[in-house]
C-alpha positions as CSV (number, residue, x, y, z in Angstrom):
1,X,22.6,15.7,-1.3
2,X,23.3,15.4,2.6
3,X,24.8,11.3,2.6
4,X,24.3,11.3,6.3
5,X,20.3,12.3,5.6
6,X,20.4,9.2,2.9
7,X,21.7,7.2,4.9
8,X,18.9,8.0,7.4
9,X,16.2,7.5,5.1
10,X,17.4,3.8,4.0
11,X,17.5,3.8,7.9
12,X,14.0,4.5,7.7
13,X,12.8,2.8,4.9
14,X,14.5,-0.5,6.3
15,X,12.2,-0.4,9.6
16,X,9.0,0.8,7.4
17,X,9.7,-2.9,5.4
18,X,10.7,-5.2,8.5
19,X,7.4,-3.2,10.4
20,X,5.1,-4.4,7.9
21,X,6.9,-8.2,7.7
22,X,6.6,-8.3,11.7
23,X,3.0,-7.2,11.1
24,X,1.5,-9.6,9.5
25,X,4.0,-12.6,11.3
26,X,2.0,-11.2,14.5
27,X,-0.8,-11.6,13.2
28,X,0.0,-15.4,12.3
29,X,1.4,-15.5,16.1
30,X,-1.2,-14.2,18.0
31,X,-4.0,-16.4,16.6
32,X,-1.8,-19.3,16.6
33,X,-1.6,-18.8,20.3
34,X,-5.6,-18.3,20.8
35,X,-6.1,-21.4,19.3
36,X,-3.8,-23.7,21.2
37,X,-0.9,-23.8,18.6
38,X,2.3,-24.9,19.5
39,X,5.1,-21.7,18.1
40,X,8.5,-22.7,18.4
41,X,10.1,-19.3,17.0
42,X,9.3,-16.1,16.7
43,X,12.1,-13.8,14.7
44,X,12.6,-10.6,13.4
45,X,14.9,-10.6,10.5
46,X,16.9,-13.5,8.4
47,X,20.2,-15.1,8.5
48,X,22.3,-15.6,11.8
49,X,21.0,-15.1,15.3
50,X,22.1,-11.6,17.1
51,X,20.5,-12.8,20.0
52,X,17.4,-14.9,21.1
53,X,15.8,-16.1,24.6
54,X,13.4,-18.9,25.3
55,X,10.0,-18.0,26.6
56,X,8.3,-20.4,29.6
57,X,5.8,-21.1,26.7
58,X,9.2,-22.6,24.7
59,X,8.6,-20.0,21.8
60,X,12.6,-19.1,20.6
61,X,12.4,-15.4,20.6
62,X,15.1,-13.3,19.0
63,X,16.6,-11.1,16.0
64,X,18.9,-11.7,13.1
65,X,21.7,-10.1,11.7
66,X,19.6,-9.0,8.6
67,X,17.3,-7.1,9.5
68,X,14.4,-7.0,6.8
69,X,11.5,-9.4,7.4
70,X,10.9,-12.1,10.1
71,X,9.4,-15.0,10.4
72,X,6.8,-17.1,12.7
73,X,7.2,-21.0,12.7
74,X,4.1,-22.7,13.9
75,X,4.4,-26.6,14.7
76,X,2.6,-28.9,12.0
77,X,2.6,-26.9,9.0
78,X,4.6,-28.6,7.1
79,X,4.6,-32.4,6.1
80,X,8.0,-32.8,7.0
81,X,8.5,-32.3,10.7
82,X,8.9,-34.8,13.7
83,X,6.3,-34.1,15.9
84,X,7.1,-35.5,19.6
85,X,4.0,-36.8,20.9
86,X,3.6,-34.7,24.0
87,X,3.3,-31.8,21.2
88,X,0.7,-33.2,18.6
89,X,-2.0,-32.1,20.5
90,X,-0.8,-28.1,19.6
91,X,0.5,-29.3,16.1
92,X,-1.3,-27.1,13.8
93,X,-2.8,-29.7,11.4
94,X,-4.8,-31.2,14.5
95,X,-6.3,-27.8,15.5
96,X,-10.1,-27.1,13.9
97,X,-10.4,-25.8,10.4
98,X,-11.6,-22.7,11.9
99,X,-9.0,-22.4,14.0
100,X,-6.1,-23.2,11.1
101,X,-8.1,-20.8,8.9
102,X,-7.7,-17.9,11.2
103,X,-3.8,-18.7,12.1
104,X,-3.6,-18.3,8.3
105,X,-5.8,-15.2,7.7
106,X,-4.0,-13.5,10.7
107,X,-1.2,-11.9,8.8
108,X,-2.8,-10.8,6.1
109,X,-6.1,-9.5,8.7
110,X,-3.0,-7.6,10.1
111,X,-2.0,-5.7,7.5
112,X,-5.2,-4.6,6.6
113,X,-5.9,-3.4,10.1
114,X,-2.2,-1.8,9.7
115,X,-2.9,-0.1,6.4
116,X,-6.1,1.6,8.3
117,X,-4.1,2.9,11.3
118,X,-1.5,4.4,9.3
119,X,-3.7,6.2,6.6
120,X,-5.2,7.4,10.0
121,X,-1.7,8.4,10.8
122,X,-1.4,10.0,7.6
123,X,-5.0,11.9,7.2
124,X,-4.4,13.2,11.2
125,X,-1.1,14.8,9.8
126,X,-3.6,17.2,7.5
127,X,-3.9,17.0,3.7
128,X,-4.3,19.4,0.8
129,X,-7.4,20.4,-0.9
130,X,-6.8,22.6,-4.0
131,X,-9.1,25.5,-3.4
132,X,-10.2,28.3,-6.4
133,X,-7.3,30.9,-6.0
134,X,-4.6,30.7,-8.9
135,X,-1.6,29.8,-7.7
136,X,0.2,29.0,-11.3
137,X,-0.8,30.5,-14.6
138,X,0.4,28.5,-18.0
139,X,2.2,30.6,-20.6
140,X,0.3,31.4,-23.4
141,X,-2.9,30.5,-22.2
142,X,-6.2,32.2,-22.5
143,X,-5.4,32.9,-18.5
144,X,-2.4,34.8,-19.1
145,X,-4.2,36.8,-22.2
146,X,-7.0,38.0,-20.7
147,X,-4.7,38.8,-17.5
148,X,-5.6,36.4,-14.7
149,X,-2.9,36.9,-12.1
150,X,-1.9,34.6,-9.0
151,X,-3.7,35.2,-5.6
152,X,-6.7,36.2,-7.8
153,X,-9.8,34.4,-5.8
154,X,-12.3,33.1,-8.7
155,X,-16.1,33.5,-7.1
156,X,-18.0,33.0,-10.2
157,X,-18.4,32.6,-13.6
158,X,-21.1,33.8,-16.1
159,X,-22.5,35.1,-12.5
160,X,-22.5,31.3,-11.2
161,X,-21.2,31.5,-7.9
162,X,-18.3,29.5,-7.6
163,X,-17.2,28.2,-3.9
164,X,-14.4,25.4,-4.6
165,X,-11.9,24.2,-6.8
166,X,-14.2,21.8,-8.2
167,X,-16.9,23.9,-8.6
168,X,-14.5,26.3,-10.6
169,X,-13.1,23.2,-13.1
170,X,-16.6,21.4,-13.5
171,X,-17.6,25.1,-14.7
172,X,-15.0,25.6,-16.9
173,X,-14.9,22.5,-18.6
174,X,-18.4,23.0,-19.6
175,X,-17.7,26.0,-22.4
176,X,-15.1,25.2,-24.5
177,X,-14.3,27.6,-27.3
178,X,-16.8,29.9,-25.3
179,X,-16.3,33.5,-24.8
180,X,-17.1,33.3,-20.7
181,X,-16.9,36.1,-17.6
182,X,-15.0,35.7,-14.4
183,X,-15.4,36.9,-11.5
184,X,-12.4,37.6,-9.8
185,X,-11.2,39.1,-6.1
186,X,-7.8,40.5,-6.3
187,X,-6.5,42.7,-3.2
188,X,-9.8,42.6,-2.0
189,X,-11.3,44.3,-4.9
190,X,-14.2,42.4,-6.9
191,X,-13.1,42.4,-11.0
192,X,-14.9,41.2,-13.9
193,X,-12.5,39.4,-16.3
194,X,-13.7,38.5,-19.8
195,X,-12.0,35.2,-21.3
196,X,-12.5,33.2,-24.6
197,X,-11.7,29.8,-23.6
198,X,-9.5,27.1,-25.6
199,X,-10.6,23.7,-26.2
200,X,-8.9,20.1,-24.9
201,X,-10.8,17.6,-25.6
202,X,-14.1,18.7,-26.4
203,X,-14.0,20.9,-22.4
204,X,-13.1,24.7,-21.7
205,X,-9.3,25.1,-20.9
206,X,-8.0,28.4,-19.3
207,X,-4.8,27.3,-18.5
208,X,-4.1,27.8,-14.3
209,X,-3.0,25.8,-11.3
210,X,-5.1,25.8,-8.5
211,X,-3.5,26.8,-4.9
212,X,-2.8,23.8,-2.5
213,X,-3.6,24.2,1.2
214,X,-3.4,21.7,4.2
215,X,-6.7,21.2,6.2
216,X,-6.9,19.2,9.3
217,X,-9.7,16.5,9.2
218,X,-11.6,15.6,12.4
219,X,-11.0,12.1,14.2
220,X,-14.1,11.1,13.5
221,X,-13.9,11.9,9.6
222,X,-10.2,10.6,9.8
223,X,-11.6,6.9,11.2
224,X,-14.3,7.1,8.4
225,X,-12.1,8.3,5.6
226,X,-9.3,5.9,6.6
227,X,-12.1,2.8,6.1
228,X,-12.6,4.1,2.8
229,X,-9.3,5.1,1.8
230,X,-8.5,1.1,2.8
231,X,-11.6,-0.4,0.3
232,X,-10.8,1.9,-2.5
233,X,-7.2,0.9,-2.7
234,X,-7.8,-2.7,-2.2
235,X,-10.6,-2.7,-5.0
236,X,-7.8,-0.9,-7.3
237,X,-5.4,-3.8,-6.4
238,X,-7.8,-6.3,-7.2
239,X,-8.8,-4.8,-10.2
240,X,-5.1,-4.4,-11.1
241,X,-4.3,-8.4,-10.4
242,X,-7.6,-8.7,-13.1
243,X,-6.1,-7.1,-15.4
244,X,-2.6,-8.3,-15.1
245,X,-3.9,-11.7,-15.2
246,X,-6.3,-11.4,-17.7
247,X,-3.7,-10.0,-20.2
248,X,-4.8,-6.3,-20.2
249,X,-2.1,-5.4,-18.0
250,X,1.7,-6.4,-19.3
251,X,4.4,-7.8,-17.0
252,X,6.6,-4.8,-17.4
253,X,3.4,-2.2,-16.3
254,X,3.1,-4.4,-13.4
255,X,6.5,-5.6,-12.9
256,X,7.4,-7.0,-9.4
257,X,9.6,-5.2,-7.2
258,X,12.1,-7.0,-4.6
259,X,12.8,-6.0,-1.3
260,X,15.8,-4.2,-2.7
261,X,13.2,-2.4,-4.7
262,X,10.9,-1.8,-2.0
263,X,13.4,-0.1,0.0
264,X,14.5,2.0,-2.8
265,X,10.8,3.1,-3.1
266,X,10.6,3.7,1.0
267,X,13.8,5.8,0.5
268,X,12.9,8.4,-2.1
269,X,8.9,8.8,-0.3
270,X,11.0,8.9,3.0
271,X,13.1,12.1,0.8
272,X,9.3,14.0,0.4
273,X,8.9,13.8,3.8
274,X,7.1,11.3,6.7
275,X,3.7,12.0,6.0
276,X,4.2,10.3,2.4
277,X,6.2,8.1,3.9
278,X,3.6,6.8,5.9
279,X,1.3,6.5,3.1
280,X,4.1,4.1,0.9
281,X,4.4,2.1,4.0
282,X,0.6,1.7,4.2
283,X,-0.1,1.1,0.7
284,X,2.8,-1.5,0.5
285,X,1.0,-3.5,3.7
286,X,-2.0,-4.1,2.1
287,X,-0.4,-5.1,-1.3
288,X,1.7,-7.8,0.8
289,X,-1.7,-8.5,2.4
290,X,-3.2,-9.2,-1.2
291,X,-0.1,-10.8,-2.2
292,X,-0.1,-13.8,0.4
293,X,-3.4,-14.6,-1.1
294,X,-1.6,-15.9,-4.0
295,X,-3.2,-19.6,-4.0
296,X,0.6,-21.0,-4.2
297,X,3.2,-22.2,-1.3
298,X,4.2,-21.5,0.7
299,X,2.5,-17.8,1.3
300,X,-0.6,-18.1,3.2
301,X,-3.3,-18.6,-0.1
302,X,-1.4,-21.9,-0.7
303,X,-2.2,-22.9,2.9
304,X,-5.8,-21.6,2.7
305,X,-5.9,-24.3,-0.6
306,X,-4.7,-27.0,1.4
307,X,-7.1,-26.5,4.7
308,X,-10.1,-26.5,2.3
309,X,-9.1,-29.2,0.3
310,X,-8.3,-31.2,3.2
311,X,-12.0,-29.9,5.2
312,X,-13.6,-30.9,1.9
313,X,-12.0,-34.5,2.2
314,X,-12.2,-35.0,5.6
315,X,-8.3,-35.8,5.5
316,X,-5.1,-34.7,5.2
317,X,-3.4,-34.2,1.3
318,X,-0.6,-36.7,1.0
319,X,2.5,-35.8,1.8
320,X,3.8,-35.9,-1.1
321,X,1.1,-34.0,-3.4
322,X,1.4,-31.6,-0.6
323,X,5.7,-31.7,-1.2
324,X,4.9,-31.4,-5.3
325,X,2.7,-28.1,-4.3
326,X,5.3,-26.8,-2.5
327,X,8.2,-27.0,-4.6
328,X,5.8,-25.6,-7.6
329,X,5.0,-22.5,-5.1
330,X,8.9,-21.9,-4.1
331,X,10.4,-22.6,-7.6
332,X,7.6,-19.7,-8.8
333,X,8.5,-17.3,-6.1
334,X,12.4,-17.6,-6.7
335,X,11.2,-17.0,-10.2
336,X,9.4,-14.1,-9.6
337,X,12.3,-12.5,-7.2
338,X,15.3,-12.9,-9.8
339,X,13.1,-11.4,-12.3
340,X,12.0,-8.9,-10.0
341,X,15.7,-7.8,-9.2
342,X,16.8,-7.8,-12.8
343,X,13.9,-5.3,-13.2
344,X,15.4,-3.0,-10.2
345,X,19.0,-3.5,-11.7
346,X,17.7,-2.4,-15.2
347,X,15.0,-0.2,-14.7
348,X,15.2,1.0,-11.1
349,X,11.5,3.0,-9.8
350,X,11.9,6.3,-9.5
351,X,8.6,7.9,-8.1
352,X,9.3,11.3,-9.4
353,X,8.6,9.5,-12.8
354,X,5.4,8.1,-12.0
């Protein structure tokens, strides 16, 4: 393989991670700002400072030497800092609970928005729709004995007209074990081909692939389809954390992945080409959208927990209860990343597998 085109695609699949990170830190940013928050830094990346300028605003604006993530550090969100009192008024514990919820919700509204544009990006690109012409015939197969050949065009069966792919399988499926009549068009030429089926699990099997063709979508049905495409993978993630917590799902099924991980994963989609790229990088947004709404510290569900406990009380949480919380949340995270990295040492994802 080309080591110059893999080092590209780590390239790429570096910028698809920090892209999503700066995402949803935007998102924290933006509505910090709206509501009167005070942000001292704005970064893209972690560890030592490349380079950073100072806004009139005083927001510290700059990158870091690794480039994977970022980070937005809003005044008053933690129990620990020395507020001056010229700044308490734009500390974020003294802003509304509306206006603390919405900071907080902001990265993870982000994302979602994110994951919508880019499976926009990714439907405008075109995508295949398996269509009734055989493009692959099994060996063995009732297909290949009755002498079904690829390019033939399959219009009906038992005189049922067939118009699509599905219309062809639903058909199918319907008479296993069934002596059944195709109708074929090969060359342009109309043939009748008779066929005894097989049986695979109580349906009719005849044993061919279906041909593969790209269709563009129009950018109406691409906004509409990119809404839905959004809610059905979101209601398969929260389905998925059901399981996983309720037991019917084991760790190693749903094993974590660490950005290490990630990158690898953004590497080999970046190797099948953009468009599935783009899809990886959008599905991964709105799982880190759905994973900050872990009700731990100090991702953004643990802060959600601690605004609503404090609206509820009408106070803050002592410091301390809120410093217990904390450790809790970062000792479970560091948990879940050296397990998470064992898992990519030991058993690295390989999507051809999957």
């Amino acid at each position: 393989m080309d080591i110059f085109k893999v080092f590209l695609q780590y390239i790429l699949a570096i910028f698809g991670l920090s892209l999503i990170i700066f995402v949803h830190e935007l998102g924290h940013f933006i509505f910090a700002r709206i509501s009167g928050m005070y942000v001292s830094d704005f970064f893209i990346g972690f560890g030592p400072k490349l380079f950073k300028f100072k806004s009139k605003s005083g927001t510290n604006y700059g990158v870091n030497i690794i480039p994977i993530g970022g980070y937005c550090k809003i005044l008053g969100m933690t129990r620990s800092e020395d507020i001056s009192e010229d700044k308490k008024d734009n500390a974020f514990f003294n802003k509304p609970f509306f206006k603390k919820f919405l900071t907080i919700i902001g990265g993870v509204g982000m994302n979602v928005v994110f994951t919508v544009i880019l499976i926009g990006i990714f439907l405008s690109m075109g995508v295949f729709t398996y269509i009734n012409v055989v493009d692959y015939i099994e060996p063995g197969t009732p297909a290949e004995i009755c002498g079904i050949k690829e390019g033939d065009k399959v219009i009906a069966l038992n005189n049922e007209i067939i118009e699509s792919w599905e219309d062809f399988s639903d058909s199918t499926k319907s008479h296993p074990d069934e002596k059944v009549i195709y109708t074929v068009v090969r060359n342009g030429e109309e043939i009748k081909i008779k066929v005894e089926l097989g049986n695979v699990n109580n349906e009719g099997f005849l044993g061919i692939g279906p041909k593969a063709i790209k269709e563009s979508m129009s950018f109406i049905n691409i906004v509409r389809e990119s809404f839905i495409m959004t809610w059905d993978i979101g209601k398969s993630y929260i389905k998925l954390f059901g399981m996983l917590f309720s037991g019917q799902l084991s760790f190693e099924e749903a094993r974590p992945v660490s950005p290490i991980g990630v990158i690898s994963i953004f590497q080999q989609s970046a190797a099948m080409g953009i468009q599935n790229f783009i899809l990886f990088v959008a599905l991964v947004s709105l799982l880190i959208a759905f994973g900050n709404l872990l009700p731990i510290l100090p991702v953004d569900g643990g802060h959600l927990v601690v605004i609503i406990i404090e609206a509820i009380r009408s106070q803050p949480i002592p410091r301390k209860v809120f410093e217990i919380y904390n450790t809790i949340g970062i000792v479970f995270i560091i948990s879940i990343f050296v397990v998470s990295i064992v898992f990519d040492i030991i058993k690295p994802f390989n999507l051809q597998n999957m």
